[in-house]
GUNU-618658 format. One line per 4 residues: number of its first residue (from 1); for each residue z, y, x of C-alpha. Coordinates in steps of 0.5 Angstrom, whole numbers. Each point is the difference from the previous one (the first is absolute). Layout:
NUM = Z:Y:X; ...;
This chain:
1 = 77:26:569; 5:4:-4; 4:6:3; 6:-6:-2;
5 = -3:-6:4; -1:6:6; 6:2:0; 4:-7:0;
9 = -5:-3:6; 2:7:4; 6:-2:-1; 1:-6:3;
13 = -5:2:6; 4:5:2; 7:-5:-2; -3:-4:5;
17 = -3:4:5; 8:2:3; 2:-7:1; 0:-2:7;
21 = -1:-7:3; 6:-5:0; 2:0:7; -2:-7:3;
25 = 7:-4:1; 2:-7:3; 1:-4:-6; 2:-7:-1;
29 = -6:-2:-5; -8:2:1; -2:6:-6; -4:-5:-5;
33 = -7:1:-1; -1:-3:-6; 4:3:-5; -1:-2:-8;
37 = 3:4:-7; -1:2:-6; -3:8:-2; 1:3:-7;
41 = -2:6:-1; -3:5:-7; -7:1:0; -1:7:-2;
45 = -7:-1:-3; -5:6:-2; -7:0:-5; -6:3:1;
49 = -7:-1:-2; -3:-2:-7; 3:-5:-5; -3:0:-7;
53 = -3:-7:-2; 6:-5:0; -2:-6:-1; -6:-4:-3;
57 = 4:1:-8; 3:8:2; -5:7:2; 5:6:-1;
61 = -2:6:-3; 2:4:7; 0:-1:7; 6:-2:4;
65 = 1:4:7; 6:1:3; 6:-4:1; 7:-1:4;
69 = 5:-7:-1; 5:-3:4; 0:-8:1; 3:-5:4;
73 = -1:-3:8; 3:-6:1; -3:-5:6; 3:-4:5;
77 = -2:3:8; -1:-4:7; 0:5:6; -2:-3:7;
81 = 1:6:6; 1:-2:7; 6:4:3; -2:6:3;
85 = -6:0:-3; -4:5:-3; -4:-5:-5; 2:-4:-5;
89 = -3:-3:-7; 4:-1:-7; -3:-3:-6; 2:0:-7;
93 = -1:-3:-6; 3:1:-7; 0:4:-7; -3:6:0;
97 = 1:4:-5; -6:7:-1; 3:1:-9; -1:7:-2;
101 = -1:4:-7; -6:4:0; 1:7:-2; -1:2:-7;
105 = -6:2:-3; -3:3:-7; -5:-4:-4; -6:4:-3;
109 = 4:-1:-6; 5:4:3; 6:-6:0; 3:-2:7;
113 = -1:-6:4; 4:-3:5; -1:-6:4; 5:-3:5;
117 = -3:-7:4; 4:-6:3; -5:0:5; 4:-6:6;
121 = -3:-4:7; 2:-5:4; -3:4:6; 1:-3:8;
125 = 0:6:5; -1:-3:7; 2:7:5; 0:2:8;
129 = 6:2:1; 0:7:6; 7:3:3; -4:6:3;
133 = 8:2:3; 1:-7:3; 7:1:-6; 1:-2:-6;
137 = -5:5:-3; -6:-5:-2; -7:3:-3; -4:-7:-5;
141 = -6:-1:-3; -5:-5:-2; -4:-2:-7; 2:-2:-7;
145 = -2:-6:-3; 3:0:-7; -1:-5:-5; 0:2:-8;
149 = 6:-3:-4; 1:5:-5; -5:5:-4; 3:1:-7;
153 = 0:8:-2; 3:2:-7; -4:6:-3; 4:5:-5;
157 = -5:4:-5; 4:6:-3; 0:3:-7; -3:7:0;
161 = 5:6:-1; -4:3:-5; 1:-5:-5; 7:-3:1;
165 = 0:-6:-7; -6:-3:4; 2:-7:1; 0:-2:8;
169 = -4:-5:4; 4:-5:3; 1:-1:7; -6:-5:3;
173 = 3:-5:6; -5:-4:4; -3:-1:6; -6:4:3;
177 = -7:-3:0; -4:0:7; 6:0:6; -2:-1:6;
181 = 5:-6:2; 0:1:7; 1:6:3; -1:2:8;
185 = 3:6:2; 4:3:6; 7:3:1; 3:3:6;
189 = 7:2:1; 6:2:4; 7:-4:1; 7:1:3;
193 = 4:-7:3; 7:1:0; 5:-5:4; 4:-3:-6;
197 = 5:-3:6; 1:2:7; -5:-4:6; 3:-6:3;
201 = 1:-4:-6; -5:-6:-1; -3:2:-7; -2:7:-1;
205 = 0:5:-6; -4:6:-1; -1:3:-6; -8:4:0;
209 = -1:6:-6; -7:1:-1; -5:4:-2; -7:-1:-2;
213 = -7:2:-3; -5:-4:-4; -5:5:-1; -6:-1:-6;
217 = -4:-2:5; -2:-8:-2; 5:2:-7; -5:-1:-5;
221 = 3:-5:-5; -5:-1:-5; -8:-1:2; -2:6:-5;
225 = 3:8:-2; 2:2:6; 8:0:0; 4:-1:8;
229 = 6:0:1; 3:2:6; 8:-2:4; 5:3:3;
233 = 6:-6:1; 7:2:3; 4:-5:1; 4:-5:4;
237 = 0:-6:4; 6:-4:2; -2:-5:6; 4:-5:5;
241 = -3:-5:6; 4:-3:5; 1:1:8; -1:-5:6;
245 = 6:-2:3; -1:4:7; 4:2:7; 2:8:0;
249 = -4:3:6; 2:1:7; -2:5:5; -4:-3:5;
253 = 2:2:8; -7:2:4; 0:-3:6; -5:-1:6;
257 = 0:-8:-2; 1:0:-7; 6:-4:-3; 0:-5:-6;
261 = 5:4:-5; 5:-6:-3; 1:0:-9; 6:3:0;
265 = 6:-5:-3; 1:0:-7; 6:4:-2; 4:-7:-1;
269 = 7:2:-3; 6:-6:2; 6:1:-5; 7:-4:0;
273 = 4:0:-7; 7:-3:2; 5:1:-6; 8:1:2;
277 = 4:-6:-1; 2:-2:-7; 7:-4:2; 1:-3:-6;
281 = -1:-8:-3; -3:2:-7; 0:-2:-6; -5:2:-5;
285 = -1:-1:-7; -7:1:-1; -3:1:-6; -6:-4:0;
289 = -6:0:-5; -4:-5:-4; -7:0:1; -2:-3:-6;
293 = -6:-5:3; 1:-7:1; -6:-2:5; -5:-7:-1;
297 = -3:-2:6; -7:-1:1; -3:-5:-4; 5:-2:-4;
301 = 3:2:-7; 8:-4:2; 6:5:1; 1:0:8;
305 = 5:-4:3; 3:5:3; 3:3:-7; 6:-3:-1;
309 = 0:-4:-6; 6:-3:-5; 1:-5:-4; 4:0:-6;
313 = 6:-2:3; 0:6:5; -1:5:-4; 7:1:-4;
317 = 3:1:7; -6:4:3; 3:8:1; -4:6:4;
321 = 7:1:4; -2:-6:3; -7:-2:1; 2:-1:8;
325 = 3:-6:-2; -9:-2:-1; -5:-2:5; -6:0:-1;
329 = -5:-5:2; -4:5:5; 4:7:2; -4:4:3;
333 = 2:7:2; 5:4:5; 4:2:-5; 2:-7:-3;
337 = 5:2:-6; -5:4:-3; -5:-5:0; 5:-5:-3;
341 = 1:5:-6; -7:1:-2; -2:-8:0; 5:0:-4;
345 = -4:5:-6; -1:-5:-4; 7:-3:0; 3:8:-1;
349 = -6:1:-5; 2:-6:-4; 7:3:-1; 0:6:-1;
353 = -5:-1:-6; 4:-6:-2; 7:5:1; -5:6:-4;
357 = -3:-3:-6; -3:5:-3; -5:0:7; -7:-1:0;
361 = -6:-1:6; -7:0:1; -1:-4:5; -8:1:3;
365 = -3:-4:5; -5:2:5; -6:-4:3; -5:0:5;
369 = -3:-6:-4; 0:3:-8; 4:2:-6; 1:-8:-2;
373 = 3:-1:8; 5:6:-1; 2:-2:-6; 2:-7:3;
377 = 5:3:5; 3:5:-7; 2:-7:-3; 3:-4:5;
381 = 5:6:0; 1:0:-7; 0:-7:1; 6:0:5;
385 = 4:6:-4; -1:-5:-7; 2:-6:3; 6:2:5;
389 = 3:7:-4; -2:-2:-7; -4:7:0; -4:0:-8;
393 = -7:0:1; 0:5:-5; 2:5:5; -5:-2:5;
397 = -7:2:1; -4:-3:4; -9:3:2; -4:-1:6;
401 = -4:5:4; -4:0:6; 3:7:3; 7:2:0;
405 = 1:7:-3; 2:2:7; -5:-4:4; 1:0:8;
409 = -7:-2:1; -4:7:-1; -8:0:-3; -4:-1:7;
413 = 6:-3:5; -4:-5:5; 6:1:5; 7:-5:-1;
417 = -2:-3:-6; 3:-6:0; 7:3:0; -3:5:-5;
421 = -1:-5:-5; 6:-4:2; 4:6:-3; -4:1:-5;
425 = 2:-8:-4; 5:2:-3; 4:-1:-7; 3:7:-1;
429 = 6:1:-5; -1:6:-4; 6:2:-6; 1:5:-5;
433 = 8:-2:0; 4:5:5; 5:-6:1; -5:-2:5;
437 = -3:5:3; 2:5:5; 3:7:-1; -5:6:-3;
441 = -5:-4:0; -5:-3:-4; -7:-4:-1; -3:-6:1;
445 = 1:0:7; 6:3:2; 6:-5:4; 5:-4:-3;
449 = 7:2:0; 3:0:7; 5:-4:2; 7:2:4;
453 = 1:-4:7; 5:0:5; 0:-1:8; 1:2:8;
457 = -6:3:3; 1:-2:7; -6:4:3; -1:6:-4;
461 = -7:3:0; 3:8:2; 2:-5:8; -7:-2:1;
465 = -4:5:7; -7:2:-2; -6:1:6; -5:5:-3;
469 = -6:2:3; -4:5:-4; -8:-2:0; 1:-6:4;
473 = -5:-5:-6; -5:7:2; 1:2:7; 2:-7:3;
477 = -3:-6:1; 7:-3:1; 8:2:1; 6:-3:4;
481 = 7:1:2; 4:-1:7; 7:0:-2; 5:2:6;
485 = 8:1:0; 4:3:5; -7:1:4; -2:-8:0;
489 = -6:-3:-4; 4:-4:-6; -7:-1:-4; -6:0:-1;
493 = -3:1:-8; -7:-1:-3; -5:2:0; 0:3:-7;
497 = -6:3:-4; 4:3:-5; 3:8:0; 6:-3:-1;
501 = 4:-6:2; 8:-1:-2; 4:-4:3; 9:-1:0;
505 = 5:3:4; 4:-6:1; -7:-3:4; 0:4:5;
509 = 7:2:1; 2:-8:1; 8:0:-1; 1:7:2;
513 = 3:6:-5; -5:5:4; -4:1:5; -6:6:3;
517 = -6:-4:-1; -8:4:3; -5:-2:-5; -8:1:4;
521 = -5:-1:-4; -7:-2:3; -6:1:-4; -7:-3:2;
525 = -5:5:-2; -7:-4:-1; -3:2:5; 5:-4:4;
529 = 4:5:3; 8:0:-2; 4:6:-1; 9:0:0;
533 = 4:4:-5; 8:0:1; 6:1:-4; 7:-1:3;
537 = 6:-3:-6; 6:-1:-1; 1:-6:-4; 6:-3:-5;
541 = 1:-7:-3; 1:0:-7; 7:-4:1; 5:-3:-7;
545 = 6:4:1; 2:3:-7; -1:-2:-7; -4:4:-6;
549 = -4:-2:-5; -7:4:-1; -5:-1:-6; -7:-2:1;
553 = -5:2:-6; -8:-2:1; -6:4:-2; -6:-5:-3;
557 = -6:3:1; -7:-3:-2; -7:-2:4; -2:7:4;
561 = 4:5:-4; 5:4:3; 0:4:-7; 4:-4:-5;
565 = 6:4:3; -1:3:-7; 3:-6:-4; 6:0:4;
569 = 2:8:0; 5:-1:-5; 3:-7:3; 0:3:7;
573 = 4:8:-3; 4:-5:-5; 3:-6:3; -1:1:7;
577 = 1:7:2; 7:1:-3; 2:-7:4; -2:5:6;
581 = 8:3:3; 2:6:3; -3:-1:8; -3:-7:-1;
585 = -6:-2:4; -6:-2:-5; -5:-5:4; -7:0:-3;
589 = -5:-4:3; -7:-1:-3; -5:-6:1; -6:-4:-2;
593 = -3:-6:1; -5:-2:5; -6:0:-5; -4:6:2;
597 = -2:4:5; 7:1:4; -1:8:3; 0:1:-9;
601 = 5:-5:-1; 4:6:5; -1:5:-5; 1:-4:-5;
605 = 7:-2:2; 1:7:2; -1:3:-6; 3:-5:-5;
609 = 6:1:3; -1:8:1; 0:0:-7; 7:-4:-2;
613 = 3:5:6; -2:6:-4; 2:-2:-6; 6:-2:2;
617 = 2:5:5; -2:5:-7; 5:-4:-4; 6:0:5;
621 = -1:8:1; -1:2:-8; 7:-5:0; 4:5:5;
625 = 0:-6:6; 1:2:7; 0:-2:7; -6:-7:-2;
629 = -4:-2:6; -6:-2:-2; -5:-5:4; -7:-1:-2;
633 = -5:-4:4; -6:-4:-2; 0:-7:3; -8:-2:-3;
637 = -1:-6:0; 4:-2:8; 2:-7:-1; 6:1:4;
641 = 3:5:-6; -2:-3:-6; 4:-2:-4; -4:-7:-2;
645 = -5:-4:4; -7:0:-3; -3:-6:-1; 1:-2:-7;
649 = -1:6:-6; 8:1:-2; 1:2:7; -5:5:1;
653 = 0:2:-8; 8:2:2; -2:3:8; -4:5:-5;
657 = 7:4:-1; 5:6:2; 6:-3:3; 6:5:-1;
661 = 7:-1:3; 6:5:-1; 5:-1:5; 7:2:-1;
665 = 3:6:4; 5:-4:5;
């Protein structure tokens, strides 16, 4: 070993000799015993021995003795050591890199020679791990079995000084002659883990600097000279593993008959959000999107019933302005404005390419069954548009395809998949044309132009009381609610099995304006026992007394992406923002459909309308606005929040949405 490598192993020995054990603490989560990573690190490689016959074709006029190089480590690393244990093992498999230059010789003809070789493994190293602290502190060591994959060398001859004019030799590339193609050798080594995250948390980070030595011993490349080659790596090895979910622990109290000690309750945390009240009979003039999908049901390639079609007759008095006025055969959805309004695409598509002739579309259709059925539903709303509108067919193309660019169903999905495909039979309305689609954006499949409708909220979403209980889908196996007014039992609800659960004021509060109302909350843990939790509000009903108008915007967001916030930047800072006044009250609700998993639909909702509130919130203080009261709150996929039912993809493709109310100040 050389001074250098000396002196970097005492180094991290001395390092880790005053590092003291982590104190043991009560966490929620067992420290895990399998841990797996990645290791990189440089081998810093040294040459002894003899080198002279290079391959079958090349002997050089002088022998090689010493060289040095530095080569590259690289191997995936799985860990297993019990907690509190002194033993472990680890293994690691990759490339391993032992390249070098051999020192410079001079020939009998006096000229300079250099060789440098390539020399690589794929090399497996299985160690005992040993903590001799009981710490971080870890000594490893074990055999080497390497596996030659590269053995190339390039051999220089020099020209001697003596005789300047004499041509030189060019350099000559090849691969050594009688390799050793594997090898089995040996390493020890010394390694620090330090926690990348604090204890508790179910997955563990540690980061593990490490040195180690491969000495010469069982290094022999090649079966004849006598060429070794020694090691010292230094490196690191980033590693994760995930904990059990496990109970702090409790002193015991010691008795003469000793007593069985009770699991604790889990710390359950019961929340009541009641929102003030907003005595207003308010108008809202929503702007609302078009999604620019028209959806097939399974199995056939004809335009649903529930899309409002026209015949020629009607269409010279059809007006976006009153698409109230038309029904369609099968509404579905609680908010029933909007959903006559985009079955009616067709009809707004139609005219507003027959109001814009110099518009074009794409029109792509998507089927689980091939391209020819897709392109069957593409021409059955070219059809429509031709006949009715008197669309030319030259500004119509039509295609077909199994997959939509953006596809719900993802490669490997086996749960929801009937409702995935459902999502995923569509024709979508792609454009060039910016007459058509919405603003400051572009591509194939950005919506449709909005479409400006009025109305009367009569029960806005900022009056609705929401229940939380955190942890209630982890910690409990179910949940319900007593609901007492005035000291006696009013209602009984549940039980639940979500964290959140949101119901309206006026259900509670009958024909009352007010009222002090004492939620308790019982939860039923899974062994059987119940835990209370209560919080004692005070409630308002929402009540029509006064008259304003708010503006509604919406927010579309495709399948599992809450990043798409991107493409609305300039919509939201340009058109939405500067309709934020002086001390309005800014209502921002995300939400989802009930595809997936719920507790991520949560997070999902959540960040989506994180997202718009950050943007917005940036734009109105950028503007100088003051005294704007921002609510954010992600409803997931709650069903009683959602702004459409889920049974059919229209629905669910709108429920993927940021819903943004800006109320006036009164």
């Amino acid at each position: 070993m050389t001074r250098i490598q000396k002196h970097l192993l005492a180094l991290l020995l001395g390092v880790a000799m005053g590092v003291s054990p982590v104190a043991a603490q009560a966490v929620q989560y067992t420290t895990p015993s399998w841990w797996f990573g990645v290791a990189g690190a440089a081998n810093l490689n040294q040459y002894r021995g003899t080198t002279q016959i290079l391959n079958g074709d090349l002997t050089v006029p002088g022998a090689f003795f010493h060289g040095d190089g530095i080569g590259l480590f690289l191997a995936p690393t799985i860990e297993y050591r019990r907690p509190g244990s002194r033993w472990g093992f680890q293994l690691q498999a990759g490339l391993d890199s032992r390249k070098g230059e051999f020192d410079q010789i001079l020939t009998p003809c006096n000229c300079p020679a250099d060789l440098s070789t390539d020399l690589a493994y794929l090399t497996v190293e299985p160690s005992i791990r040993f903590a001799p602290f009981a710490g971080n502190f870890h000594l490893f060591g074990g055999p080497r079995f390497a596996f030659n994959r590269s053995k190339s060398f390039t051999y220089e001859l020099g020209i001697n000084p003596d005789f300047p004019d004499q041509e030189p030799t060019a350099p000559v590339t090849a691969d050594f002659g009688n390799v050793n193609a594997r090898l089995v050798s040996m390493q020890i080594g010394a390694g620090l883990d330090m926690p990348l995250n604090p204890d508790g948390g179910r997955t563990r980070y540690v980061l593990t600097p490490f040195v180690s030595l491969h000495p010469q011993w069982g290094q022999e490349p090649r079966s004849v000279n006598t060429w070794e080659v020694g090691t010292l790596r230094v490196g690191a090895a980033f590693k994760l593993g995930w904990g059990r979910r496990e109970a702090a622990e409790q002193p015991v109290a010691v008795n003469r008959q000793p007593m069985p000690v009770a699991k604790p309750d889990p710390k359950v945390t019961f929340t009541v959000h009641s929102p003030g009240n907003v005595p207003v009979q308010r108008r809202v003039r929503e702007t609302f999107p078009l999604r620019n999908y028209v959806f097939f049901d399974l199995g056939s390639t004809s335009i649903p019933d529930r899309y409002i079609l026209l015949n020629k007759s009607e269409i010279a008095a059809f007006n976006e302005a009153q698409l109230e006025t038309l029904t369609p055969k099968s509404l579905e959805g609680r908010s029933g404005r909007e959903m006559v309004v985009y079955y009616n695409i067709l009809n707004i598509l139609g005219d507003r390419m027959r109001n814009n002739p110099g518009t074009a579309i794409q029109l792509v259709g998507s089927s689980e069954l091939g391209p020819d059925d897709g392109m069957a539903m593409a021409v059955n709303v070219e059809r429509y548009l031709v006949d009715i509108f008197g669309i030319d067919t030259a500004r119509i193309t039509t295609s077909g395809r199994y997959k939509p660019v953006i596809a719900s169903e993802q490669p490997g999905a086996t749960l929801e998949l009937g409702m995935l495909r459902q999502d995923d039979r569509r024709v979508s309305i792609g454009s060039a044309s910016p007459e058509l689609l919405m603003e400051f954006q572009s591509g194939p499949d950005v919506p449709l132009k909005p479409v400006v409708i009025a109305g009367v909220q009569q029960a806005p979403i900022d009056s609705y009381i929401t229940f939380e209980v955190d942890d209630a889908e982890a910690d409990l196996a179910s949940w319900s609610m007593e609901i007492r007014n005035d000291g006696a039992m009013l209602v009984h609800r549940g039980p639940y099995l979500t964290n959140r659960v949101s119901l309206p004021g006026a259900s509670l509060l009958g024909s009352a304006t007010t009222g002090r109302f004492n939620f308790v909350m019982i939860g039923t843990l899974p062994s059987g026992r119940t835990i209370r939790r209560d919080t004692t509000v005070t409630l308002t009903k929402w009540t029509p007394a006064t008259d304003e108008e708010g503006m509604r915007y919406n927010i579309l967001f495709e399948f599992n992406d809450s990043r798409a916030i991107t493409l609305y930047q300039d919509y939201l800072t340009q058109i939405v923002a500067p309709k934020i006044a002086d001390g309005a009250l800014v209502v921002i609700h995300g939400h989802t459909d009930v595809i997936g998993n719920a507790a991520n639909n949560q997070r999902l909702s959540t960040a989506r309308a994180m997202d718009v509130h950050r943007l917005l919130e940036a734009a109105i203080t950028q503007a100088g606005r003051r005294n704007v009261v921002f609510e954010v709150r992600g409803y997931g996929e709650d069903e009683t929040m959602a702004p459409f039912e889920n049974t059919l993809p229209e629905g669910r493709f709108y429920n993927r949405s940021v819903v943004i109310d800006i109320i006036p100040r009164k």
